[in-house]
Backbone bond lengths (Angstrom), bond angles and torsions (degrees), N, CA, C in turn:
res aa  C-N    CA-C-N  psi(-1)  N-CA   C-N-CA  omega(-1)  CA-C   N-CA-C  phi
1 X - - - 1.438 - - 1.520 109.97 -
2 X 1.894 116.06 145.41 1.398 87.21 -169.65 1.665 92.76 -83.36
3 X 1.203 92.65 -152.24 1.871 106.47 174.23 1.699 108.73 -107.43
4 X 0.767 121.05 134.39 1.799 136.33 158.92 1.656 121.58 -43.42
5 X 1.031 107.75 122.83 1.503 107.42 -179.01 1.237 94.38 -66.60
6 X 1.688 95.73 172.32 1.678 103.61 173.74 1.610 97.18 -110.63
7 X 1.033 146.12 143.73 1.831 160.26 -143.48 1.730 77.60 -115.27
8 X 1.849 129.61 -20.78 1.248 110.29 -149.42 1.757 90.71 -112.96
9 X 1.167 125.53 -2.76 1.014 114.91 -145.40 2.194 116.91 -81.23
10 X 0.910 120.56 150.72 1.003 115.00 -172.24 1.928 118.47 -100.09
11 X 1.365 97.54 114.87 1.471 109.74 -176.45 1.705 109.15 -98.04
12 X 1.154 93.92 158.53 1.604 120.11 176.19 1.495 104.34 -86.16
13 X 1.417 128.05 30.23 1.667 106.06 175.28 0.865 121.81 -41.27
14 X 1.498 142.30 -57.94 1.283 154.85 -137.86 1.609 116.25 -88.52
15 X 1.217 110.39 -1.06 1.529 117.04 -154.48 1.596 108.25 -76.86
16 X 1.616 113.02 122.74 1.224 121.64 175.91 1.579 97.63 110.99
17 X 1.187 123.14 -27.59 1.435 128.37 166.68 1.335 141.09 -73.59
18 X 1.608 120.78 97.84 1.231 120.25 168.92 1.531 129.75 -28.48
19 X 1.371 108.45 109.21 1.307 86.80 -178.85 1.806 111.19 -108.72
20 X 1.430 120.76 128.60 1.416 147.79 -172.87 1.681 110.96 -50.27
21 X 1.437 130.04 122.38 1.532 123.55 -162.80 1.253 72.72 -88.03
22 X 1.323 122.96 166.68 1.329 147.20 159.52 1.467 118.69 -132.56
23 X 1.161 120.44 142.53 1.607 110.93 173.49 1.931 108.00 -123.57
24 X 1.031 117.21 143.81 1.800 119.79 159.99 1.218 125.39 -83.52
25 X 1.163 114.93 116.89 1.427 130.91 -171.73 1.272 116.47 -105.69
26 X 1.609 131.19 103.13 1.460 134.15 -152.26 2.128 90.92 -137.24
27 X 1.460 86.49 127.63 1.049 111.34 -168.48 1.437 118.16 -114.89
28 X 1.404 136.77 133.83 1.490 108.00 -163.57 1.554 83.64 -147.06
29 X 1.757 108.62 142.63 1.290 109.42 -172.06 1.453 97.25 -145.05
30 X 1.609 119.98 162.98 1.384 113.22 -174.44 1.336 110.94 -107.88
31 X 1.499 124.28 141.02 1.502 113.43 165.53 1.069 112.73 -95.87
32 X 2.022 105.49 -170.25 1.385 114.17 -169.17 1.789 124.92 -52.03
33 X 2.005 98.95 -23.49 1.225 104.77 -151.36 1.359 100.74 -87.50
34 X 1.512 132.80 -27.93 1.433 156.64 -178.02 1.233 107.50 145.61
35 X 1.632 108.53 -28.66 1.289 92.69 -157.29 1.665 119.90 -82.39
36 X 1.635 107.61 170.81 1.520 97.41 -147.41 2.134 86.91 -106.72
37 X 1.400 124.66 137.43 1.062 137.94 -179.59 1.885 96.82 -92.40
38 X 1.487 82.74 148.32 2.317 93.23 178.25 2.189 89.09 -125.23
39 X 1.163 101.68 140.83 1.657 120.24 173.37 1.590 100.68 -135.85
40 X 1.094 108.27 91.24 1.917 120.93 158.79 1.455 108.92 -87.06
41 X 1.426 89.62 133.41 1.806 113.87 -177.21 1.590 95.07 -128.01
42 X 1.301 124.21 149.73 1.506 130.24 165.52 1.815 104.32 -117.95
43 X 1.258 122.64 105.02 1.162 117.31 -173.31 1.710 99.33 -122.42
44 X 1.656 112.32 172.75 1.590 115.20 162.42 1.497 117.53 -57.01
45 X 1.255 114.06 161.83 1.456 116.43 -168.61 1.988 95.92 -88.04
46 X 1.384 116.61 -22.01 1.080 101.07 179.10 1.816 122.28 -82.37
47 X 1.426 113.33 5.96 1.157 125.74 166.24 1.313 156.38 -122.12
48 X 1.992 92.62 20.45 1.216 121.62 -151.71 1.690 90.67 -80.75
49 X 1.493 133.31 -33.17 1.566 122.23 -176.71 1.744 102.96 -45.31
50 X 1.317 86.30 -63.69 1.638 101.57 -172.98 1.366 110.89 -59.85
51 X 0.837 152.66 -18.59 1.489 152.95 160.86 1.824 109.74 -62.01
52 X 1.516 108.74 -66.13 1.150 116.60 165.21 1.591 128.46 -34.16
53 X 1.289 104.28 -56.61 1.790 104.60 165.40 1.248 108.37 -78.50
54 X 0.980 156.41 -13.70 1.674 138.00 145.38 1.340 126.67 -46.13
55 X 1.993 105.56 -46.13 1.120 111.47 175.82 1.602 124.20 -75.28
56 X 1.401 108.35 -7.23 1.805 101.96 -172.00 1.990 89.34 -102.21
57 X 1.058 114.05 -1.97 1.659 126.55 -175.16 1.648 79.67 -70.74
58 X 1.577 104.73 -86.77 1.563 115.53 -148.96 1.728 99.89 -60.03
């Protein structure tokens, strides 16, 4: 009989692969009515300043 996988088991996919920090960037602004609007971006962690002043720009 063969044997049963495990659904739990833990693999090495990733191996040899850099994996990229990312940070979430949630932005919250108010409109005319009161109510308050949310804009999530997922960008690199090395570009989150610069992302941020674009986003309080637009």
């Amino acid at each position: 009989m063969a044997k049963k996988v495990s659904k739990n088991q833990r693999t090495n996919r990733g191996a040899g692969v850099e994996a990229k920090q990312m940070a979430k960037i949630i932005v919250a602004s108010k409109k005319q009515n009161g109510q308050f609007e949310f804009r999530s971006k997922m960008v690199e962690a090395g570009n989150v300043q610069d992302e941020l002043k674009s986003a309080q720009a637009a």
